[in-house]
N, C-alpha and C positions, 0 to 999 in steps of 0.2 A: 480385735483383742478379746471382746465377751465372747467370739464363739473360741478362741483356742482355751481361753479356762474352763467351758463347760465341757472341751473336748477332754483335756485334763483332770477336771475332777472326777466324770464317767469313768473314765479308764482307771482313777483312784479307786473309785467305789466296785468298779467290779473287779479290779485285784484282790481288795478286800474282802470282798463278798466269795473267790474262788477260794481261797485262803484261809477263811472260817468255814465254809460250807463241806469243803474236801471234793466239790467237782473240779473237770476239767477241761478245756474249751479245747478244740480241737485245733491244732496246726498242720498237719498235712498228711498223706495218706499214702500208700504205697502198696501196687497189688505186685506180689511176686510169687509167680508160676513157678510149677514143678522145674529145679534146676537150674531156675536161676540165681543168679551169686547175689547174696544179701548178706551185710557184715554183723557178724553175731553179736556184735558188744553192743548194738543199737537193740536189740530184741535177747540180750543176756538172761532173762529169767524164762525163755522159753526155746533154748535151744537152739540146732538148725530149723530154720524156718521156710528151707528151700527141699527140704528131706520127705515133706509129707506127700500122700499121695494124692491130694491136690494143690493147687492154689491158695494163698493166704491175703490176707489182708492186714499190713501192720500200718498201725494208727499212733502216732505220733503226739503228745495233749498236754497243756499246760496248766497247771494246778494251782498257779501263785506261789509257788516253790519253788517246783524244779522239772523237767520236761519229763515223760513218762510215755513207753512204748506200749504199746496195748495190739495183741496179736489174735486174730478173728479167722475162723475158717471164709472165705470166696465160694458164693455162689451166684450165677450172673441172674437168677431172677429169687435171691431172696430167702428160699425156702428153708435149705439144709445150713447154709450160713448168712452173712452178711452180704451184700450188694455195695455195699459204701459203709462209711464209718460212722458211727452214732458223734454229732457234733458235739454232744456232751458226755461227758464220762465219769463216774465214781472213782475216786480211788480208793485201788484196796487199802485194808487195813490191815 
């Protein structure tokens, strides 16, 4: 019983803390190549996201709010874009 209220109260405090702070923890991540079908209402503030002339990377993050899509160019080592999704994320303001 003491470890499910510590698990509870942690996950209290870092609600709280995503919630005042305006970051955003990451839930899941999704690489979609030139063409293929991705539903624009999940990535709405950035268009087709299947249109560019490479690879993207949309990242998925919860804020203590409300879920937030966040859209990165794909590079598989890093350089000109992302590799993977930054596990933490600012939200705009």
């Amino acid at each position: 019983m003491k470890i499910l209220k510590t698990v509870i109260y942690g996950l209290l405090l870092l609600w709280i803390l995503l919630v005042l702070t305006g970051w955003g923890v990451l839930l899941s991540e999704t690489k979609v190549s030139k063409g293929d079908r991705y539903p624009a209402a999940v990535a709405k503030d950035y268009g087709e996201v299947n249109n560019d002339d490479g690879a993207a990377l949309v990242c998925k993050y919860f804020d203590g709010r409300s879920l937030l899509s966040k859209v990165f160019w794909y590079s598989p080592n890093g350089i000109l874009g992302k590799s993977s999704c930054p596990v933490w994320n600012k939200r705009d303001s």
